[in-house]
C-alpha positions as CSV (number, residue, x, y, z in Angstrom):
1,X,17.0,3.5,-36.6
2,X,15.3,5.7,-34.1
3,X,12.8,5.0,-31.8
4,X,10.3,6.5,-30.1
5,X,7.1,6.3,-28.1
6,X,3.8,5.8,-29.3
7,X,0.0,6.3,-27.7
8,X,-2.0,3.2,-29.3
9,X,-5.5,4.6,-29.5
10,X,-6.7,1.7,-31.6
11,X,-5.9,-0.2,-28.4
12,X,-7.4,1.8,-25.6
13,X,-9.8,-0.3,-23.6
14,X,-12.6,1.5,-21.3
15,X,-13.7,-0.4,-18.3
16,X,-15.5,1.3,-15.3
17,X,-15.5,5.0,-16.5
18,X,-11.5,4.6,-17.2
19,X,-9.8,4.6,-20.3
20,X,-6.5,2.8,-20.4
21,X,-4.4,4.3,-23.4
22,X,-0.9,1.7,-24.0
23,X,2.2,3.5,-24.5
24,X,5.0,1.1,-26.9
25,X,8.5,2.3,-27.2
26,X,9.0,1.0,-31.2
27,X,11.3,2.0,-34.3
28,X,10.6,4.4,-36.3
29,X,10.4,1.2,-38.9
30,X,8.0,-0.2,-37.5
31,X,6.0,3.1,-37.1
32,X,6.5,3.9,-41.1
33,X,5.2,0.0,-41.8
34,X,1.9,1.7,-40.9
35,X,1.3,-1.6,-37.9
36,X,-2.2,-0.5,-36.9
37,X,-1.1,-2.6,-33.2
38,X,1.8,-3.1,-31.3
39,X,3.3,-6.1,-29.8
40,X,3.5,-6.9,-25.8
41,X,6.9,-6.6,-25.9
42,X,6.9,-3.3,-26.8
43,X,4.4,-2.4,-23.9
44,X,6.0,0.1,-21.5
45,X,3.4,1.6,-19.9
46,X,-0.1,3.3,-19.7
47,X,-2.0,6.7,-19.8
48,X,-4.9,6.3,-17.8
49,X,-8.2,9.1,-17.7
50,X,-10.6,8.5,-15.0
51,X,-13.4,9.6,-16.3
52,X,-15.7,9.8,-13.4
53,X,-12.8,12.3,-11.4
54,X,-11.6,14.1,-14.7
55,X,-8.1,12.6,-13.5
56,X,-5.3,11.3,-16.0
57,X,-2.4,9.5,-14.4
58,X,0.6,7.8,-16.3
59,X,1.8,4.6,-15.2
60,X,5.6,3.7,-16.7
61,X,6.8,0.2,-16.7
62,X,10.5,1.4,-15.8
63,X,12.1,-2.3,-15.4
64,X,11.4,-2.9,-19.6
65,X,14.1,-0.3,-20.3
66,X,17.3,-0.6,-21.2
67,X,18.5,2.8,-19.8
């Protein structure tokens, strides 16, 4: 099994002119399953667009990871 990492668009929430995007490190099983959402566990981080400053900024949840 491999895994990799996955932008959950279904899942983006917009709050104050910011999209949040989640990012999920999963198995490529579970990406072939055709799971239209992803699990908390799974959560390692977010891609954030700041939509009023045309910013993006990536926020990685290093402490999840089994490096």
């Amino acid at each position: 099994m491999k895994e990799g990492l996955v932008f959950s668009f279904k899942q983006t929430e917009f709050q104050d002119r910011t999209y949040q995007i989640p990012l999920f490190l999963v198995g490529d099983t579970h990406i072939r399953m055709g799971s239209p959402t992803f699990k908390d566990d799974a959560l390692i981080g977010h891609l954030t667009y700041y939509s009023s400053q045309r910013t993006w900024d990536l926020d990685i949840n290093k402490k999840n990871w089994e490096l």
